[in-house]
C-alpha positions as a Markdown table, in Angstrom:
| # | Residue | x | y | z |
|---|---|---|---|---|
| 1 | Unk | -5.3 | 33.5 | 22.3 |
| 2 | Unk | -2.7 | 33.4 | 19.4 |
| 3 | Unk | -4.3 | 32.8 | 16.0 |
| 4 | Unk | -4.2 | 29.6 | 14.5 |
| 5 | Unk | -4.1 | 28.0 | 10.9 |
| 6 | Unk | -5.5 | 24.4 | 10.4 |
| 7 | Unk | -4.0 | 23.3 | 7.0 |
| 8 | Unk | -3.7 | 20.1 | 4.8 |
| 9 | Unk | -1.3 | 19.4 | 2.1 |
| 10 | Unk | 0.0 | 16.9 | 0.6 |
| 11 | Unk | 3.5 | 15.6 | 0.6 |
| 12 | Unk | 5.8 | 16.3 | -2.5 |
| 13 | Unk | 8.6 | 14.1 | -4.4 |
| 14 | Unk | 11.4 | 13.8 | -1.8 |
| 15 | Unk | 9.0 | 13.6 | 1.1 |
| 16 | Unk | 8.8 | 17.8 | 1.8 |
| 17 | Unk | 5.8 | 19.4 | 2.0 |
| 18 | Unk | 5.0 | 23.2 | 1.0 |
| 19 | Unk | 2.3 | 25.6 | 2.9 |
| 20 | Unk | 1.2 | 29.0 | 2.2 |
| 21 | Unk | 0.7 | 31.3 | 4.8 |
| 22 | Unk | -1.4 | 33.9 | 4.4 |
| 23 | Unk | -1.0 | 37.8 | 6.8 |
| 24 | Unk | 2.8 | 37.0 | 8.0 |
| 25 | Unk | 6.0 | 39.2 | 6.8 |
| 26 | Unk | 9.0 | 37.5 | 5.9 |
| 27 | Unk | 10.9 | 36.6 | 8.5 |
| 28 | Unk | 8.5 | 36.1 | 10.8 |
| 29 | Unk | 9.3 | 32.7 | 13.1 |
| 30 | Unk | 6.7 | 30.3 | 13.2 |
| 31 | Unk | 5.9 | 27.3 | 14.2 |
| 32 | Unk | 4.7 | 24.1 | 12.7 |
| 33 | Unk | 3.1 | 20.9 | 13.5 |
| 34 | Unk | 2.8 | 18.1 | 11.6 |
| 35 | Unk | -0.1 | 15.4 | 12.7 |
| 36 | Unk | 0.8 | 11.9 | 10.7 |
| 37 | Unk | -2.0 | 9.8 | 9.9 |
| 38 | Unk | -2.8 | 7.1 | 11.6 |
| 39 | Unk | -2.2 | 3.8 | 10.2 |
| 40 | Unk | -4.2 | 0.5 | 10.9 |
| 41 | Unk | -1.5 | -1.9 | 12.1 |
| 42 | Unk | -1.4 | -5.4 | 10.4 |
| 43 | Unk | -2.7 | -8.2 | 12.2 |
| 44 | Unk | 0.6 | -11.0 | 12.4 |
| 45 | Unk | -0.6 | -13.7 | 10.9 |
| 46 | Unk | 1.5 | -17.3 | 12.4 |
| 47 | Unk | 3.1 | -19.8 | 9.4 |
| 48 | Unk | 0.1 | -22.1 | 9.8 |
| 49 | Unk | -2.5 | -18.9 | 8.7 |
| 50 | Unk | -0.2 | -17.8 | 5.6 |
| 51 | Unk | -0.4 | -21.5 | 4.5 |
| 52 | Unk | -3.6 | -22.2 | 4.7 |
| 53 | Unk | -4.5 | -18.6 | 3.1 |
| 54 | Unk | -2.2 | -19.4 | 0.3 |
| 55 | Unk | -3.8 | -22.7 | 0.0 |
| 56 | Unk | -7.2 | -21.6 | -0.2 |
| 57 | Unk | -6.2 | -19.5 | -3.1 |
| 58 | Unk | -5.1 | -21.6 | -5.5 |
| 59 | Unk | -8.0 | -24.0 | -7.1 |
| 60 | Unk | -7.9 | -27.8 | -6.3 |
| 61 | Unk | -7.3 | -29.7 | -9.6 |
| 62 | Unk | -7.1 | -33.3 | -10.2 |
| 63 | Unk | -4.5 | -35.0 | -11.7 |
| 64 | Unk | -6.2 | -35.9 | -14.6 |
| 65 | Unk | -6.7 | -32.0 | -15.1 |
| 66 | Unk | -3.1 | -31.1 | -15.3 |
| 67 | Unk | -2.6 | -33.9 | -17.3 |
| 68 | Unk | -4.3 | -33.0 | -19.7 |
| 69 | Unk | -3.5 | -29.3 | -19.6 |
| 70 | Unk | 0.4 | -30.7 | -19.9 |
| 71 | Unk | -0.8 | -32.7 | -23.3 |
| 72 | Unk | -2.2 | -29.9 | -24.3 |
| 73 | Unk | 0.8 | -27.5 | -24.2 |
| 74 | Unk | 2.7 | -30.3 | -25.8 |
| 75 | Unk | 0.9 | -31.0 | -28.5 |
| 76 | Unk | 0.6 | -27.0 | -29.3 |
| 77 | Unk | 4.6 | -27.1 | -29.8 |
| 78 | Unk | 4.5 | -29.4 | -32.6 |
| 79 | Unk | 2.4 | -27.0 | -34.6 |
């Protein structure tokens, strides 16, 4: 059975990785694997979901509310 390594690193600036292997001469020909990890796909959501979730988000006010809120502003400029 050939001897085996099980290593983790992480990857570096310019997506490389680096590895230390320890008992091999230089120049010896190896050969690496590289397992990715798995990444949970994204559910696709339809128009009608990204609406309503961007709806539901956002705080019903009344009229009256922003109204007053726009007053407000206003009335801070001539300060």
């Amino acid at each position: 059975m050939q001897p085996a390594l099980h290593l983790t690193t992480k990857v570096l600036p310019g997506n490389k990785i680096e590895i230390e292997i320890p008992s091999v001469e230089i120049g010896d020909t190896v050969d690496v694997f590289v397992v990715l990890p798995e990444k949970p796909q994204e559910k696709k959501r339809s128009v009608l979901e990204l609406i309503e979730a961007s709806r539901s988000q956002r705080s019903l006010r009344s009229a009256e509310d922003i109204d007053l809120q726009l007053r407000e502003e206003r009335n801070s400029w001539d300060s």
